[in-house]
C-alpha positions as CSV (number, residue, x, y, z in Angstrom):
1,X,-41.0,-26.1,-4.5
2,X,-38.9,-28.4,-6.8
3,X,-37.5,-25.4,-9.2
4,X,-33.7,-24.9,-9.0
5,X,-32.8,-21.2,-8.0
6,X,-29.8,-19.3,-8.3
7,X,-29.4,-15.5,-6.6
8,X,-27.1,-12.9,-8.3
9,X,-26.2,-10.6,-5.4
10,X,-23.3,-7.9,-7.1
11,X,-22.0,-6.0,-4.2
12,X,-19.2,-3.2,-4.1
13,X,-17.6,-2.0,-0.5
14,X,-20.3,-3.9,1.0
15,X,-18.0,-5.1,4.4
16,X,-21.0,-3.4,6.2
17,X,-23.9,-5.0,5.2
18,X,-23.6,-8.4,3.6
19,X,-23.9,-10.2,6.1
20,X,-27.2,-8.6,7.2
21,X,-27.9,-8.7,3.6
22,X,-27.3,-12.1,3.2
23,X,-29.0,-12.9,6.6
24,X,-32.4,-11.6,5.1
25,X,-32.0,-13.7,1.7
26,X,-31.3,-16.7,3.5
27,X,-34.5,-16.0,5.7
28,X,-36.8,-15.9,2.6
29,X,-35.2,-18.6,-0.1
30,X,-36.5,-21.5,2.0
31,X,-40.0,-20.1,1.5
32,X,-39.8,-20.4,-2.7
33,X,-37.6,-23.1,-2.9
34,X,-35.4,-26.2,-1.6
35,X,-32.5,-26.3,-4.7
36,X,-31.1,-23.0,-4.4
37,X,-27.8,-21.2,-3.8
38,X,-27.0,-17.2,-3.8
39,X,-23.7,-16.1,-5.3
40,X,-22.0,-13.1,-4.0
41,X,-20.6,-11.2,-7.3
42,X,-18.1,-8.7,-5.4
43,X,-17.2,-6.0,-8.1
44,X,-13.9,-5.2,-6.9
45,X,-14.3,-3.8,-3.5
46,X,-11.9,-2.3,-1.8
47,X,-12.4,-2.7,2.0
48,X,-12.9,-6.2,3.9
49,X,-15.6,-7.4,1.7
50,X,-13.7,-10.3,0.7
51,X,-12.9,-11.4,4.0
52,X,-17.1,-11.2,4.8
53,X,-18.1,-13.1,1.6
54,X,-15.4,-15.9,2.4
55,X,-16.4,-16.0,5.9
56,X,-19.9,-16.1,4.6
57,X,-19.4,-18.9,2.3
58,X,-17.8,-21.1,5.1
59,X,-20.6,-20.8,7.2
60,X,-23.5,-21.5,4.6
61,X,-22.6,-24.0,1.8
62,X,-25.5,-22.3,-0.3
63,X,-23.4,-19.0,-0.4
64,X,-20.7,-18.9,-3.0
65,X,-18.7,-15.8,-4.1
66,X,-17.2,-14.7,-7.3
67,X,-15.0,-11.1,-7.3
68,X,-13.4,-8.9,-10.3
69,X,-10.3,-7.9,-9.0
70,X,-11.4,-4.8,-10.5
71,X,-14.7,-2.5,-10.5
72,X,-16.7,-2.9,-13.8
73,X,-19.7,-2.5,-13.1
74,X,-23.5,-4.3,-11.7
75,X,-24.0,-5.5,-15.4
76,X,-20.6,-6.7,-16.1
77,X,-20.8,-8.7,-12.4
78,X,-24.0,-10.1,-13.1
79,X,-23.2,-11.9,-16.9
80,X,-20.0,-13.3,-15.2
81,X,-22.9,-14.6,-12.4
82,X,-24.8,-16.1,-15.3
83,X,-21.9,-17.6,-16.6
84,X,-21.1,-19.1,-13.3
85,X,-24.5,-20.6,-12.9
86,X,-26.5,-23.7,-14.2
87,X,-30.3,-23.0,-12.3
88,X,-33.1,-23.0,-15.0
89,X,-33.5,-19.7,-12.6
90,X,-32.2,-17.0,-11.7
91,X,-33.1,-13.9,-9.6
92,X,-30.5,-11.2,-9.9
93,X,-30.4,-8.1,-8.0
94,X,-30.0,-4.8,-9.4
95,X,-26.8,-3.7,-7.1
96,X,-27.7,-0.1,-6.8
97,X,-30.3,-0.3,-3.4
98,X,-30.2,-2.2,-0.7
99,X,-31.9,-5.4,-0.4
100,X,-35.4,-6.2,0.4
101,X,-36.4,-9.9,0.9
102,X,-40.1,-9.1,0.2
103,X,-39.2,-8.0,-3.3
104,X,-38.5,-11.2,-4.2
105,X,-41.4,-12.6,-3.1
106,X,-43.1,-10.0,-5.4
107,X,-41.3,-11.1,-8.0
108,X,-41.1,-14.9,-7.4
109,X,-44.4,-16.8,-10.3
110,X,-47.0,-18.3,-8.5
111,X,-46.3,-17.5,-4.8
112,X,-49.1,-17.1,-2.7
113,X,-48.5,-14.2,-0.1
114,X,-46.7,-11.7,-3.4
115,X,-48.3,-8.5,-4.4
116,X,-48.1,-5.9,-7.3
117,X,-45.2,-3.5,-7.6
118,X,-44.6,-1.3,-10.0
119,X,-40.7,-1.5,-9.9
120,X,-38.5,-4.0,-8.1
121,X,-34.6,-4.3,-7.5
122,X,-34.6,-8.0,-8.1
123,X,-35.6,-9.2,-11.5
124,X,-36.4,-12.6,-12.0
125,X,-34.9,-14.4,-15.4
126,X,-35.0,-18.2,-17.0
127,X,-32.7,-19.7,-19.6
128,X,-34.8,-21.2,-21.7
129,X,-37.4,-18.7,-23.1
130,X,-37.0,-16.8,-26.4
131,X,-36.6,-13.2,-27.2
132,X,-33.5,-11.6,-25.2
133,X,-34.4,-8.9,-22.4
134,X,-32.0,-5.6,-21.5
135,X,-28.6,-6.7,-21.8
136,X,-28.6,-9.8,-20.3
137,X,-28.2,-12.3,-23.7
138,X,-29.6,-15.3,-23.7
139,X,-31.8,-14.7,-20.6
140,X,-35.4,-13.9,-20.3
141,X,-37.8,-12.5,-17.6
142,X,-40.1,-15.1,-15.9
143,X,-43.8,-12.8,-16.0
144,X,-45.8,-13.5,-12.6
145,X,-48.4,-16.1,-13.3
146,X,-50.6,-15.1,-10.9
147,X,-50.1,-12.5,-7.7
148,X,-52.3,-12.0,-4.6
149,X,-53.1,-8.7,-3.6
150,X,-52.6,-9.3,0.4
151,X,-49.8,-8.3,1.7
152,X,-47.2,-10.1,3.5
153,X,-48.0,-10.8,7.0
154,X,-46.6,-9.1,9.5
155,X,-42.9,-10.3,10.9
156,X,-44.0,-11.7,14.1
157,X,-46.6,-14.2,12.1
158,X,-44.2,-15.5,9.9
159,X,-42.4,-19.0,9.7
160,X,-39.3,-19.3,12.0
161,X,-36.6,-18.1,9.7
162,X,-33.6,-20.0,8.0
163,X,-30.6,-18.8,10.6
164,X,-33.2,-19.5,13.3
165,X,-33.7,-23.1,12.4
166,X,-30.0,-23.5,11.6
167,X,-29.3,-22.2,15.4
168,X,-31.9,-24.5,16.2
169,X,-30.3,-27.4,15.1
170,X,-27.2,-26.5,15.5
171,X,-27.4,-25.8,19.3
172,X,-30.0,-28.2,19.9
173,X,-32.1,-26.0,21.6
């Protein structure tokens, strides 16, 4: 759990769910590693996502936020993402469906409770590899080393999650 992480999360007109979205990553990022931080790439939205992704960003100091002031696209938000990052890692999100935190345990090398799937919205990418992949220059896709083929237990089983443990400290309860 010692690899650096960086998430790439572009979001258009998202006021509605990025919080929830953002919620569920910060639940599952503990479990894969302790370096990490998730970057909100708004692509010019134009309702209050702004105002959630600052709000956001005050409350978690893992959360940071970058914004076009203008829509150009998932691809376009995710290079300035790159550029904006310096994790050896770096798990960017597709920006077209909504967010499942067990994909990136599918995707994520080595982890223990990940199984097969065919297609993911996450892919998972490292600088320092050698042929480029799609249009992302310069970065290259991390293949699975090994994947289990259990699935991932059920919710009530799990580890108590990141907000929980924040509340937890936080409130001392």
């Amino acid at each position: 759990m010692t690899r650096s992480l960086s998430v790439l999360l572009p979001v258009h007109n998202a006021q509605a769910t990025l919080e929830a979205d953002v919620g569920q990553m910060l639940d599952v990022l503990p479990e894969l590693t302790h370096d990490f931080h998730l970057m909100i790439l708004d692509d010019g939205s134009t309702d209050a996502t702004f105002e959630v992704a600052q709000e956001l960003t005050t409350r978690f100091p893992q959360v940071k936020y970058h914004r076009h002031s203008r829509r150009r696209g998932a691809e376009a938000a995710i290079r300035d993402g790159l550029a904006h990052t310096q994790s050896p890692i770096v798990l960017a999100h597709n920006g077209q469906t909504r967010i499942d935190p067990a994909e990136v345990l599918r995707v994520w090398p080595g982890y223990s409770k990940a199984t097969t799937s065919p297609r993911s919205s996450f892919q998972l990418l490292r600088r320092d590899a050698g042929q480029p992949i799609g249009p992302f220059r310069g970065i290259h896709r991390i293949e699975p080393r090994h994947q289990s083929e259990s699935a991932l237990p059920p919710v009530a089983n799990r580890r108590p999650t990141f907000l929980s443990r924040l509340k937890t400290f936080a409130l001392g309860e």
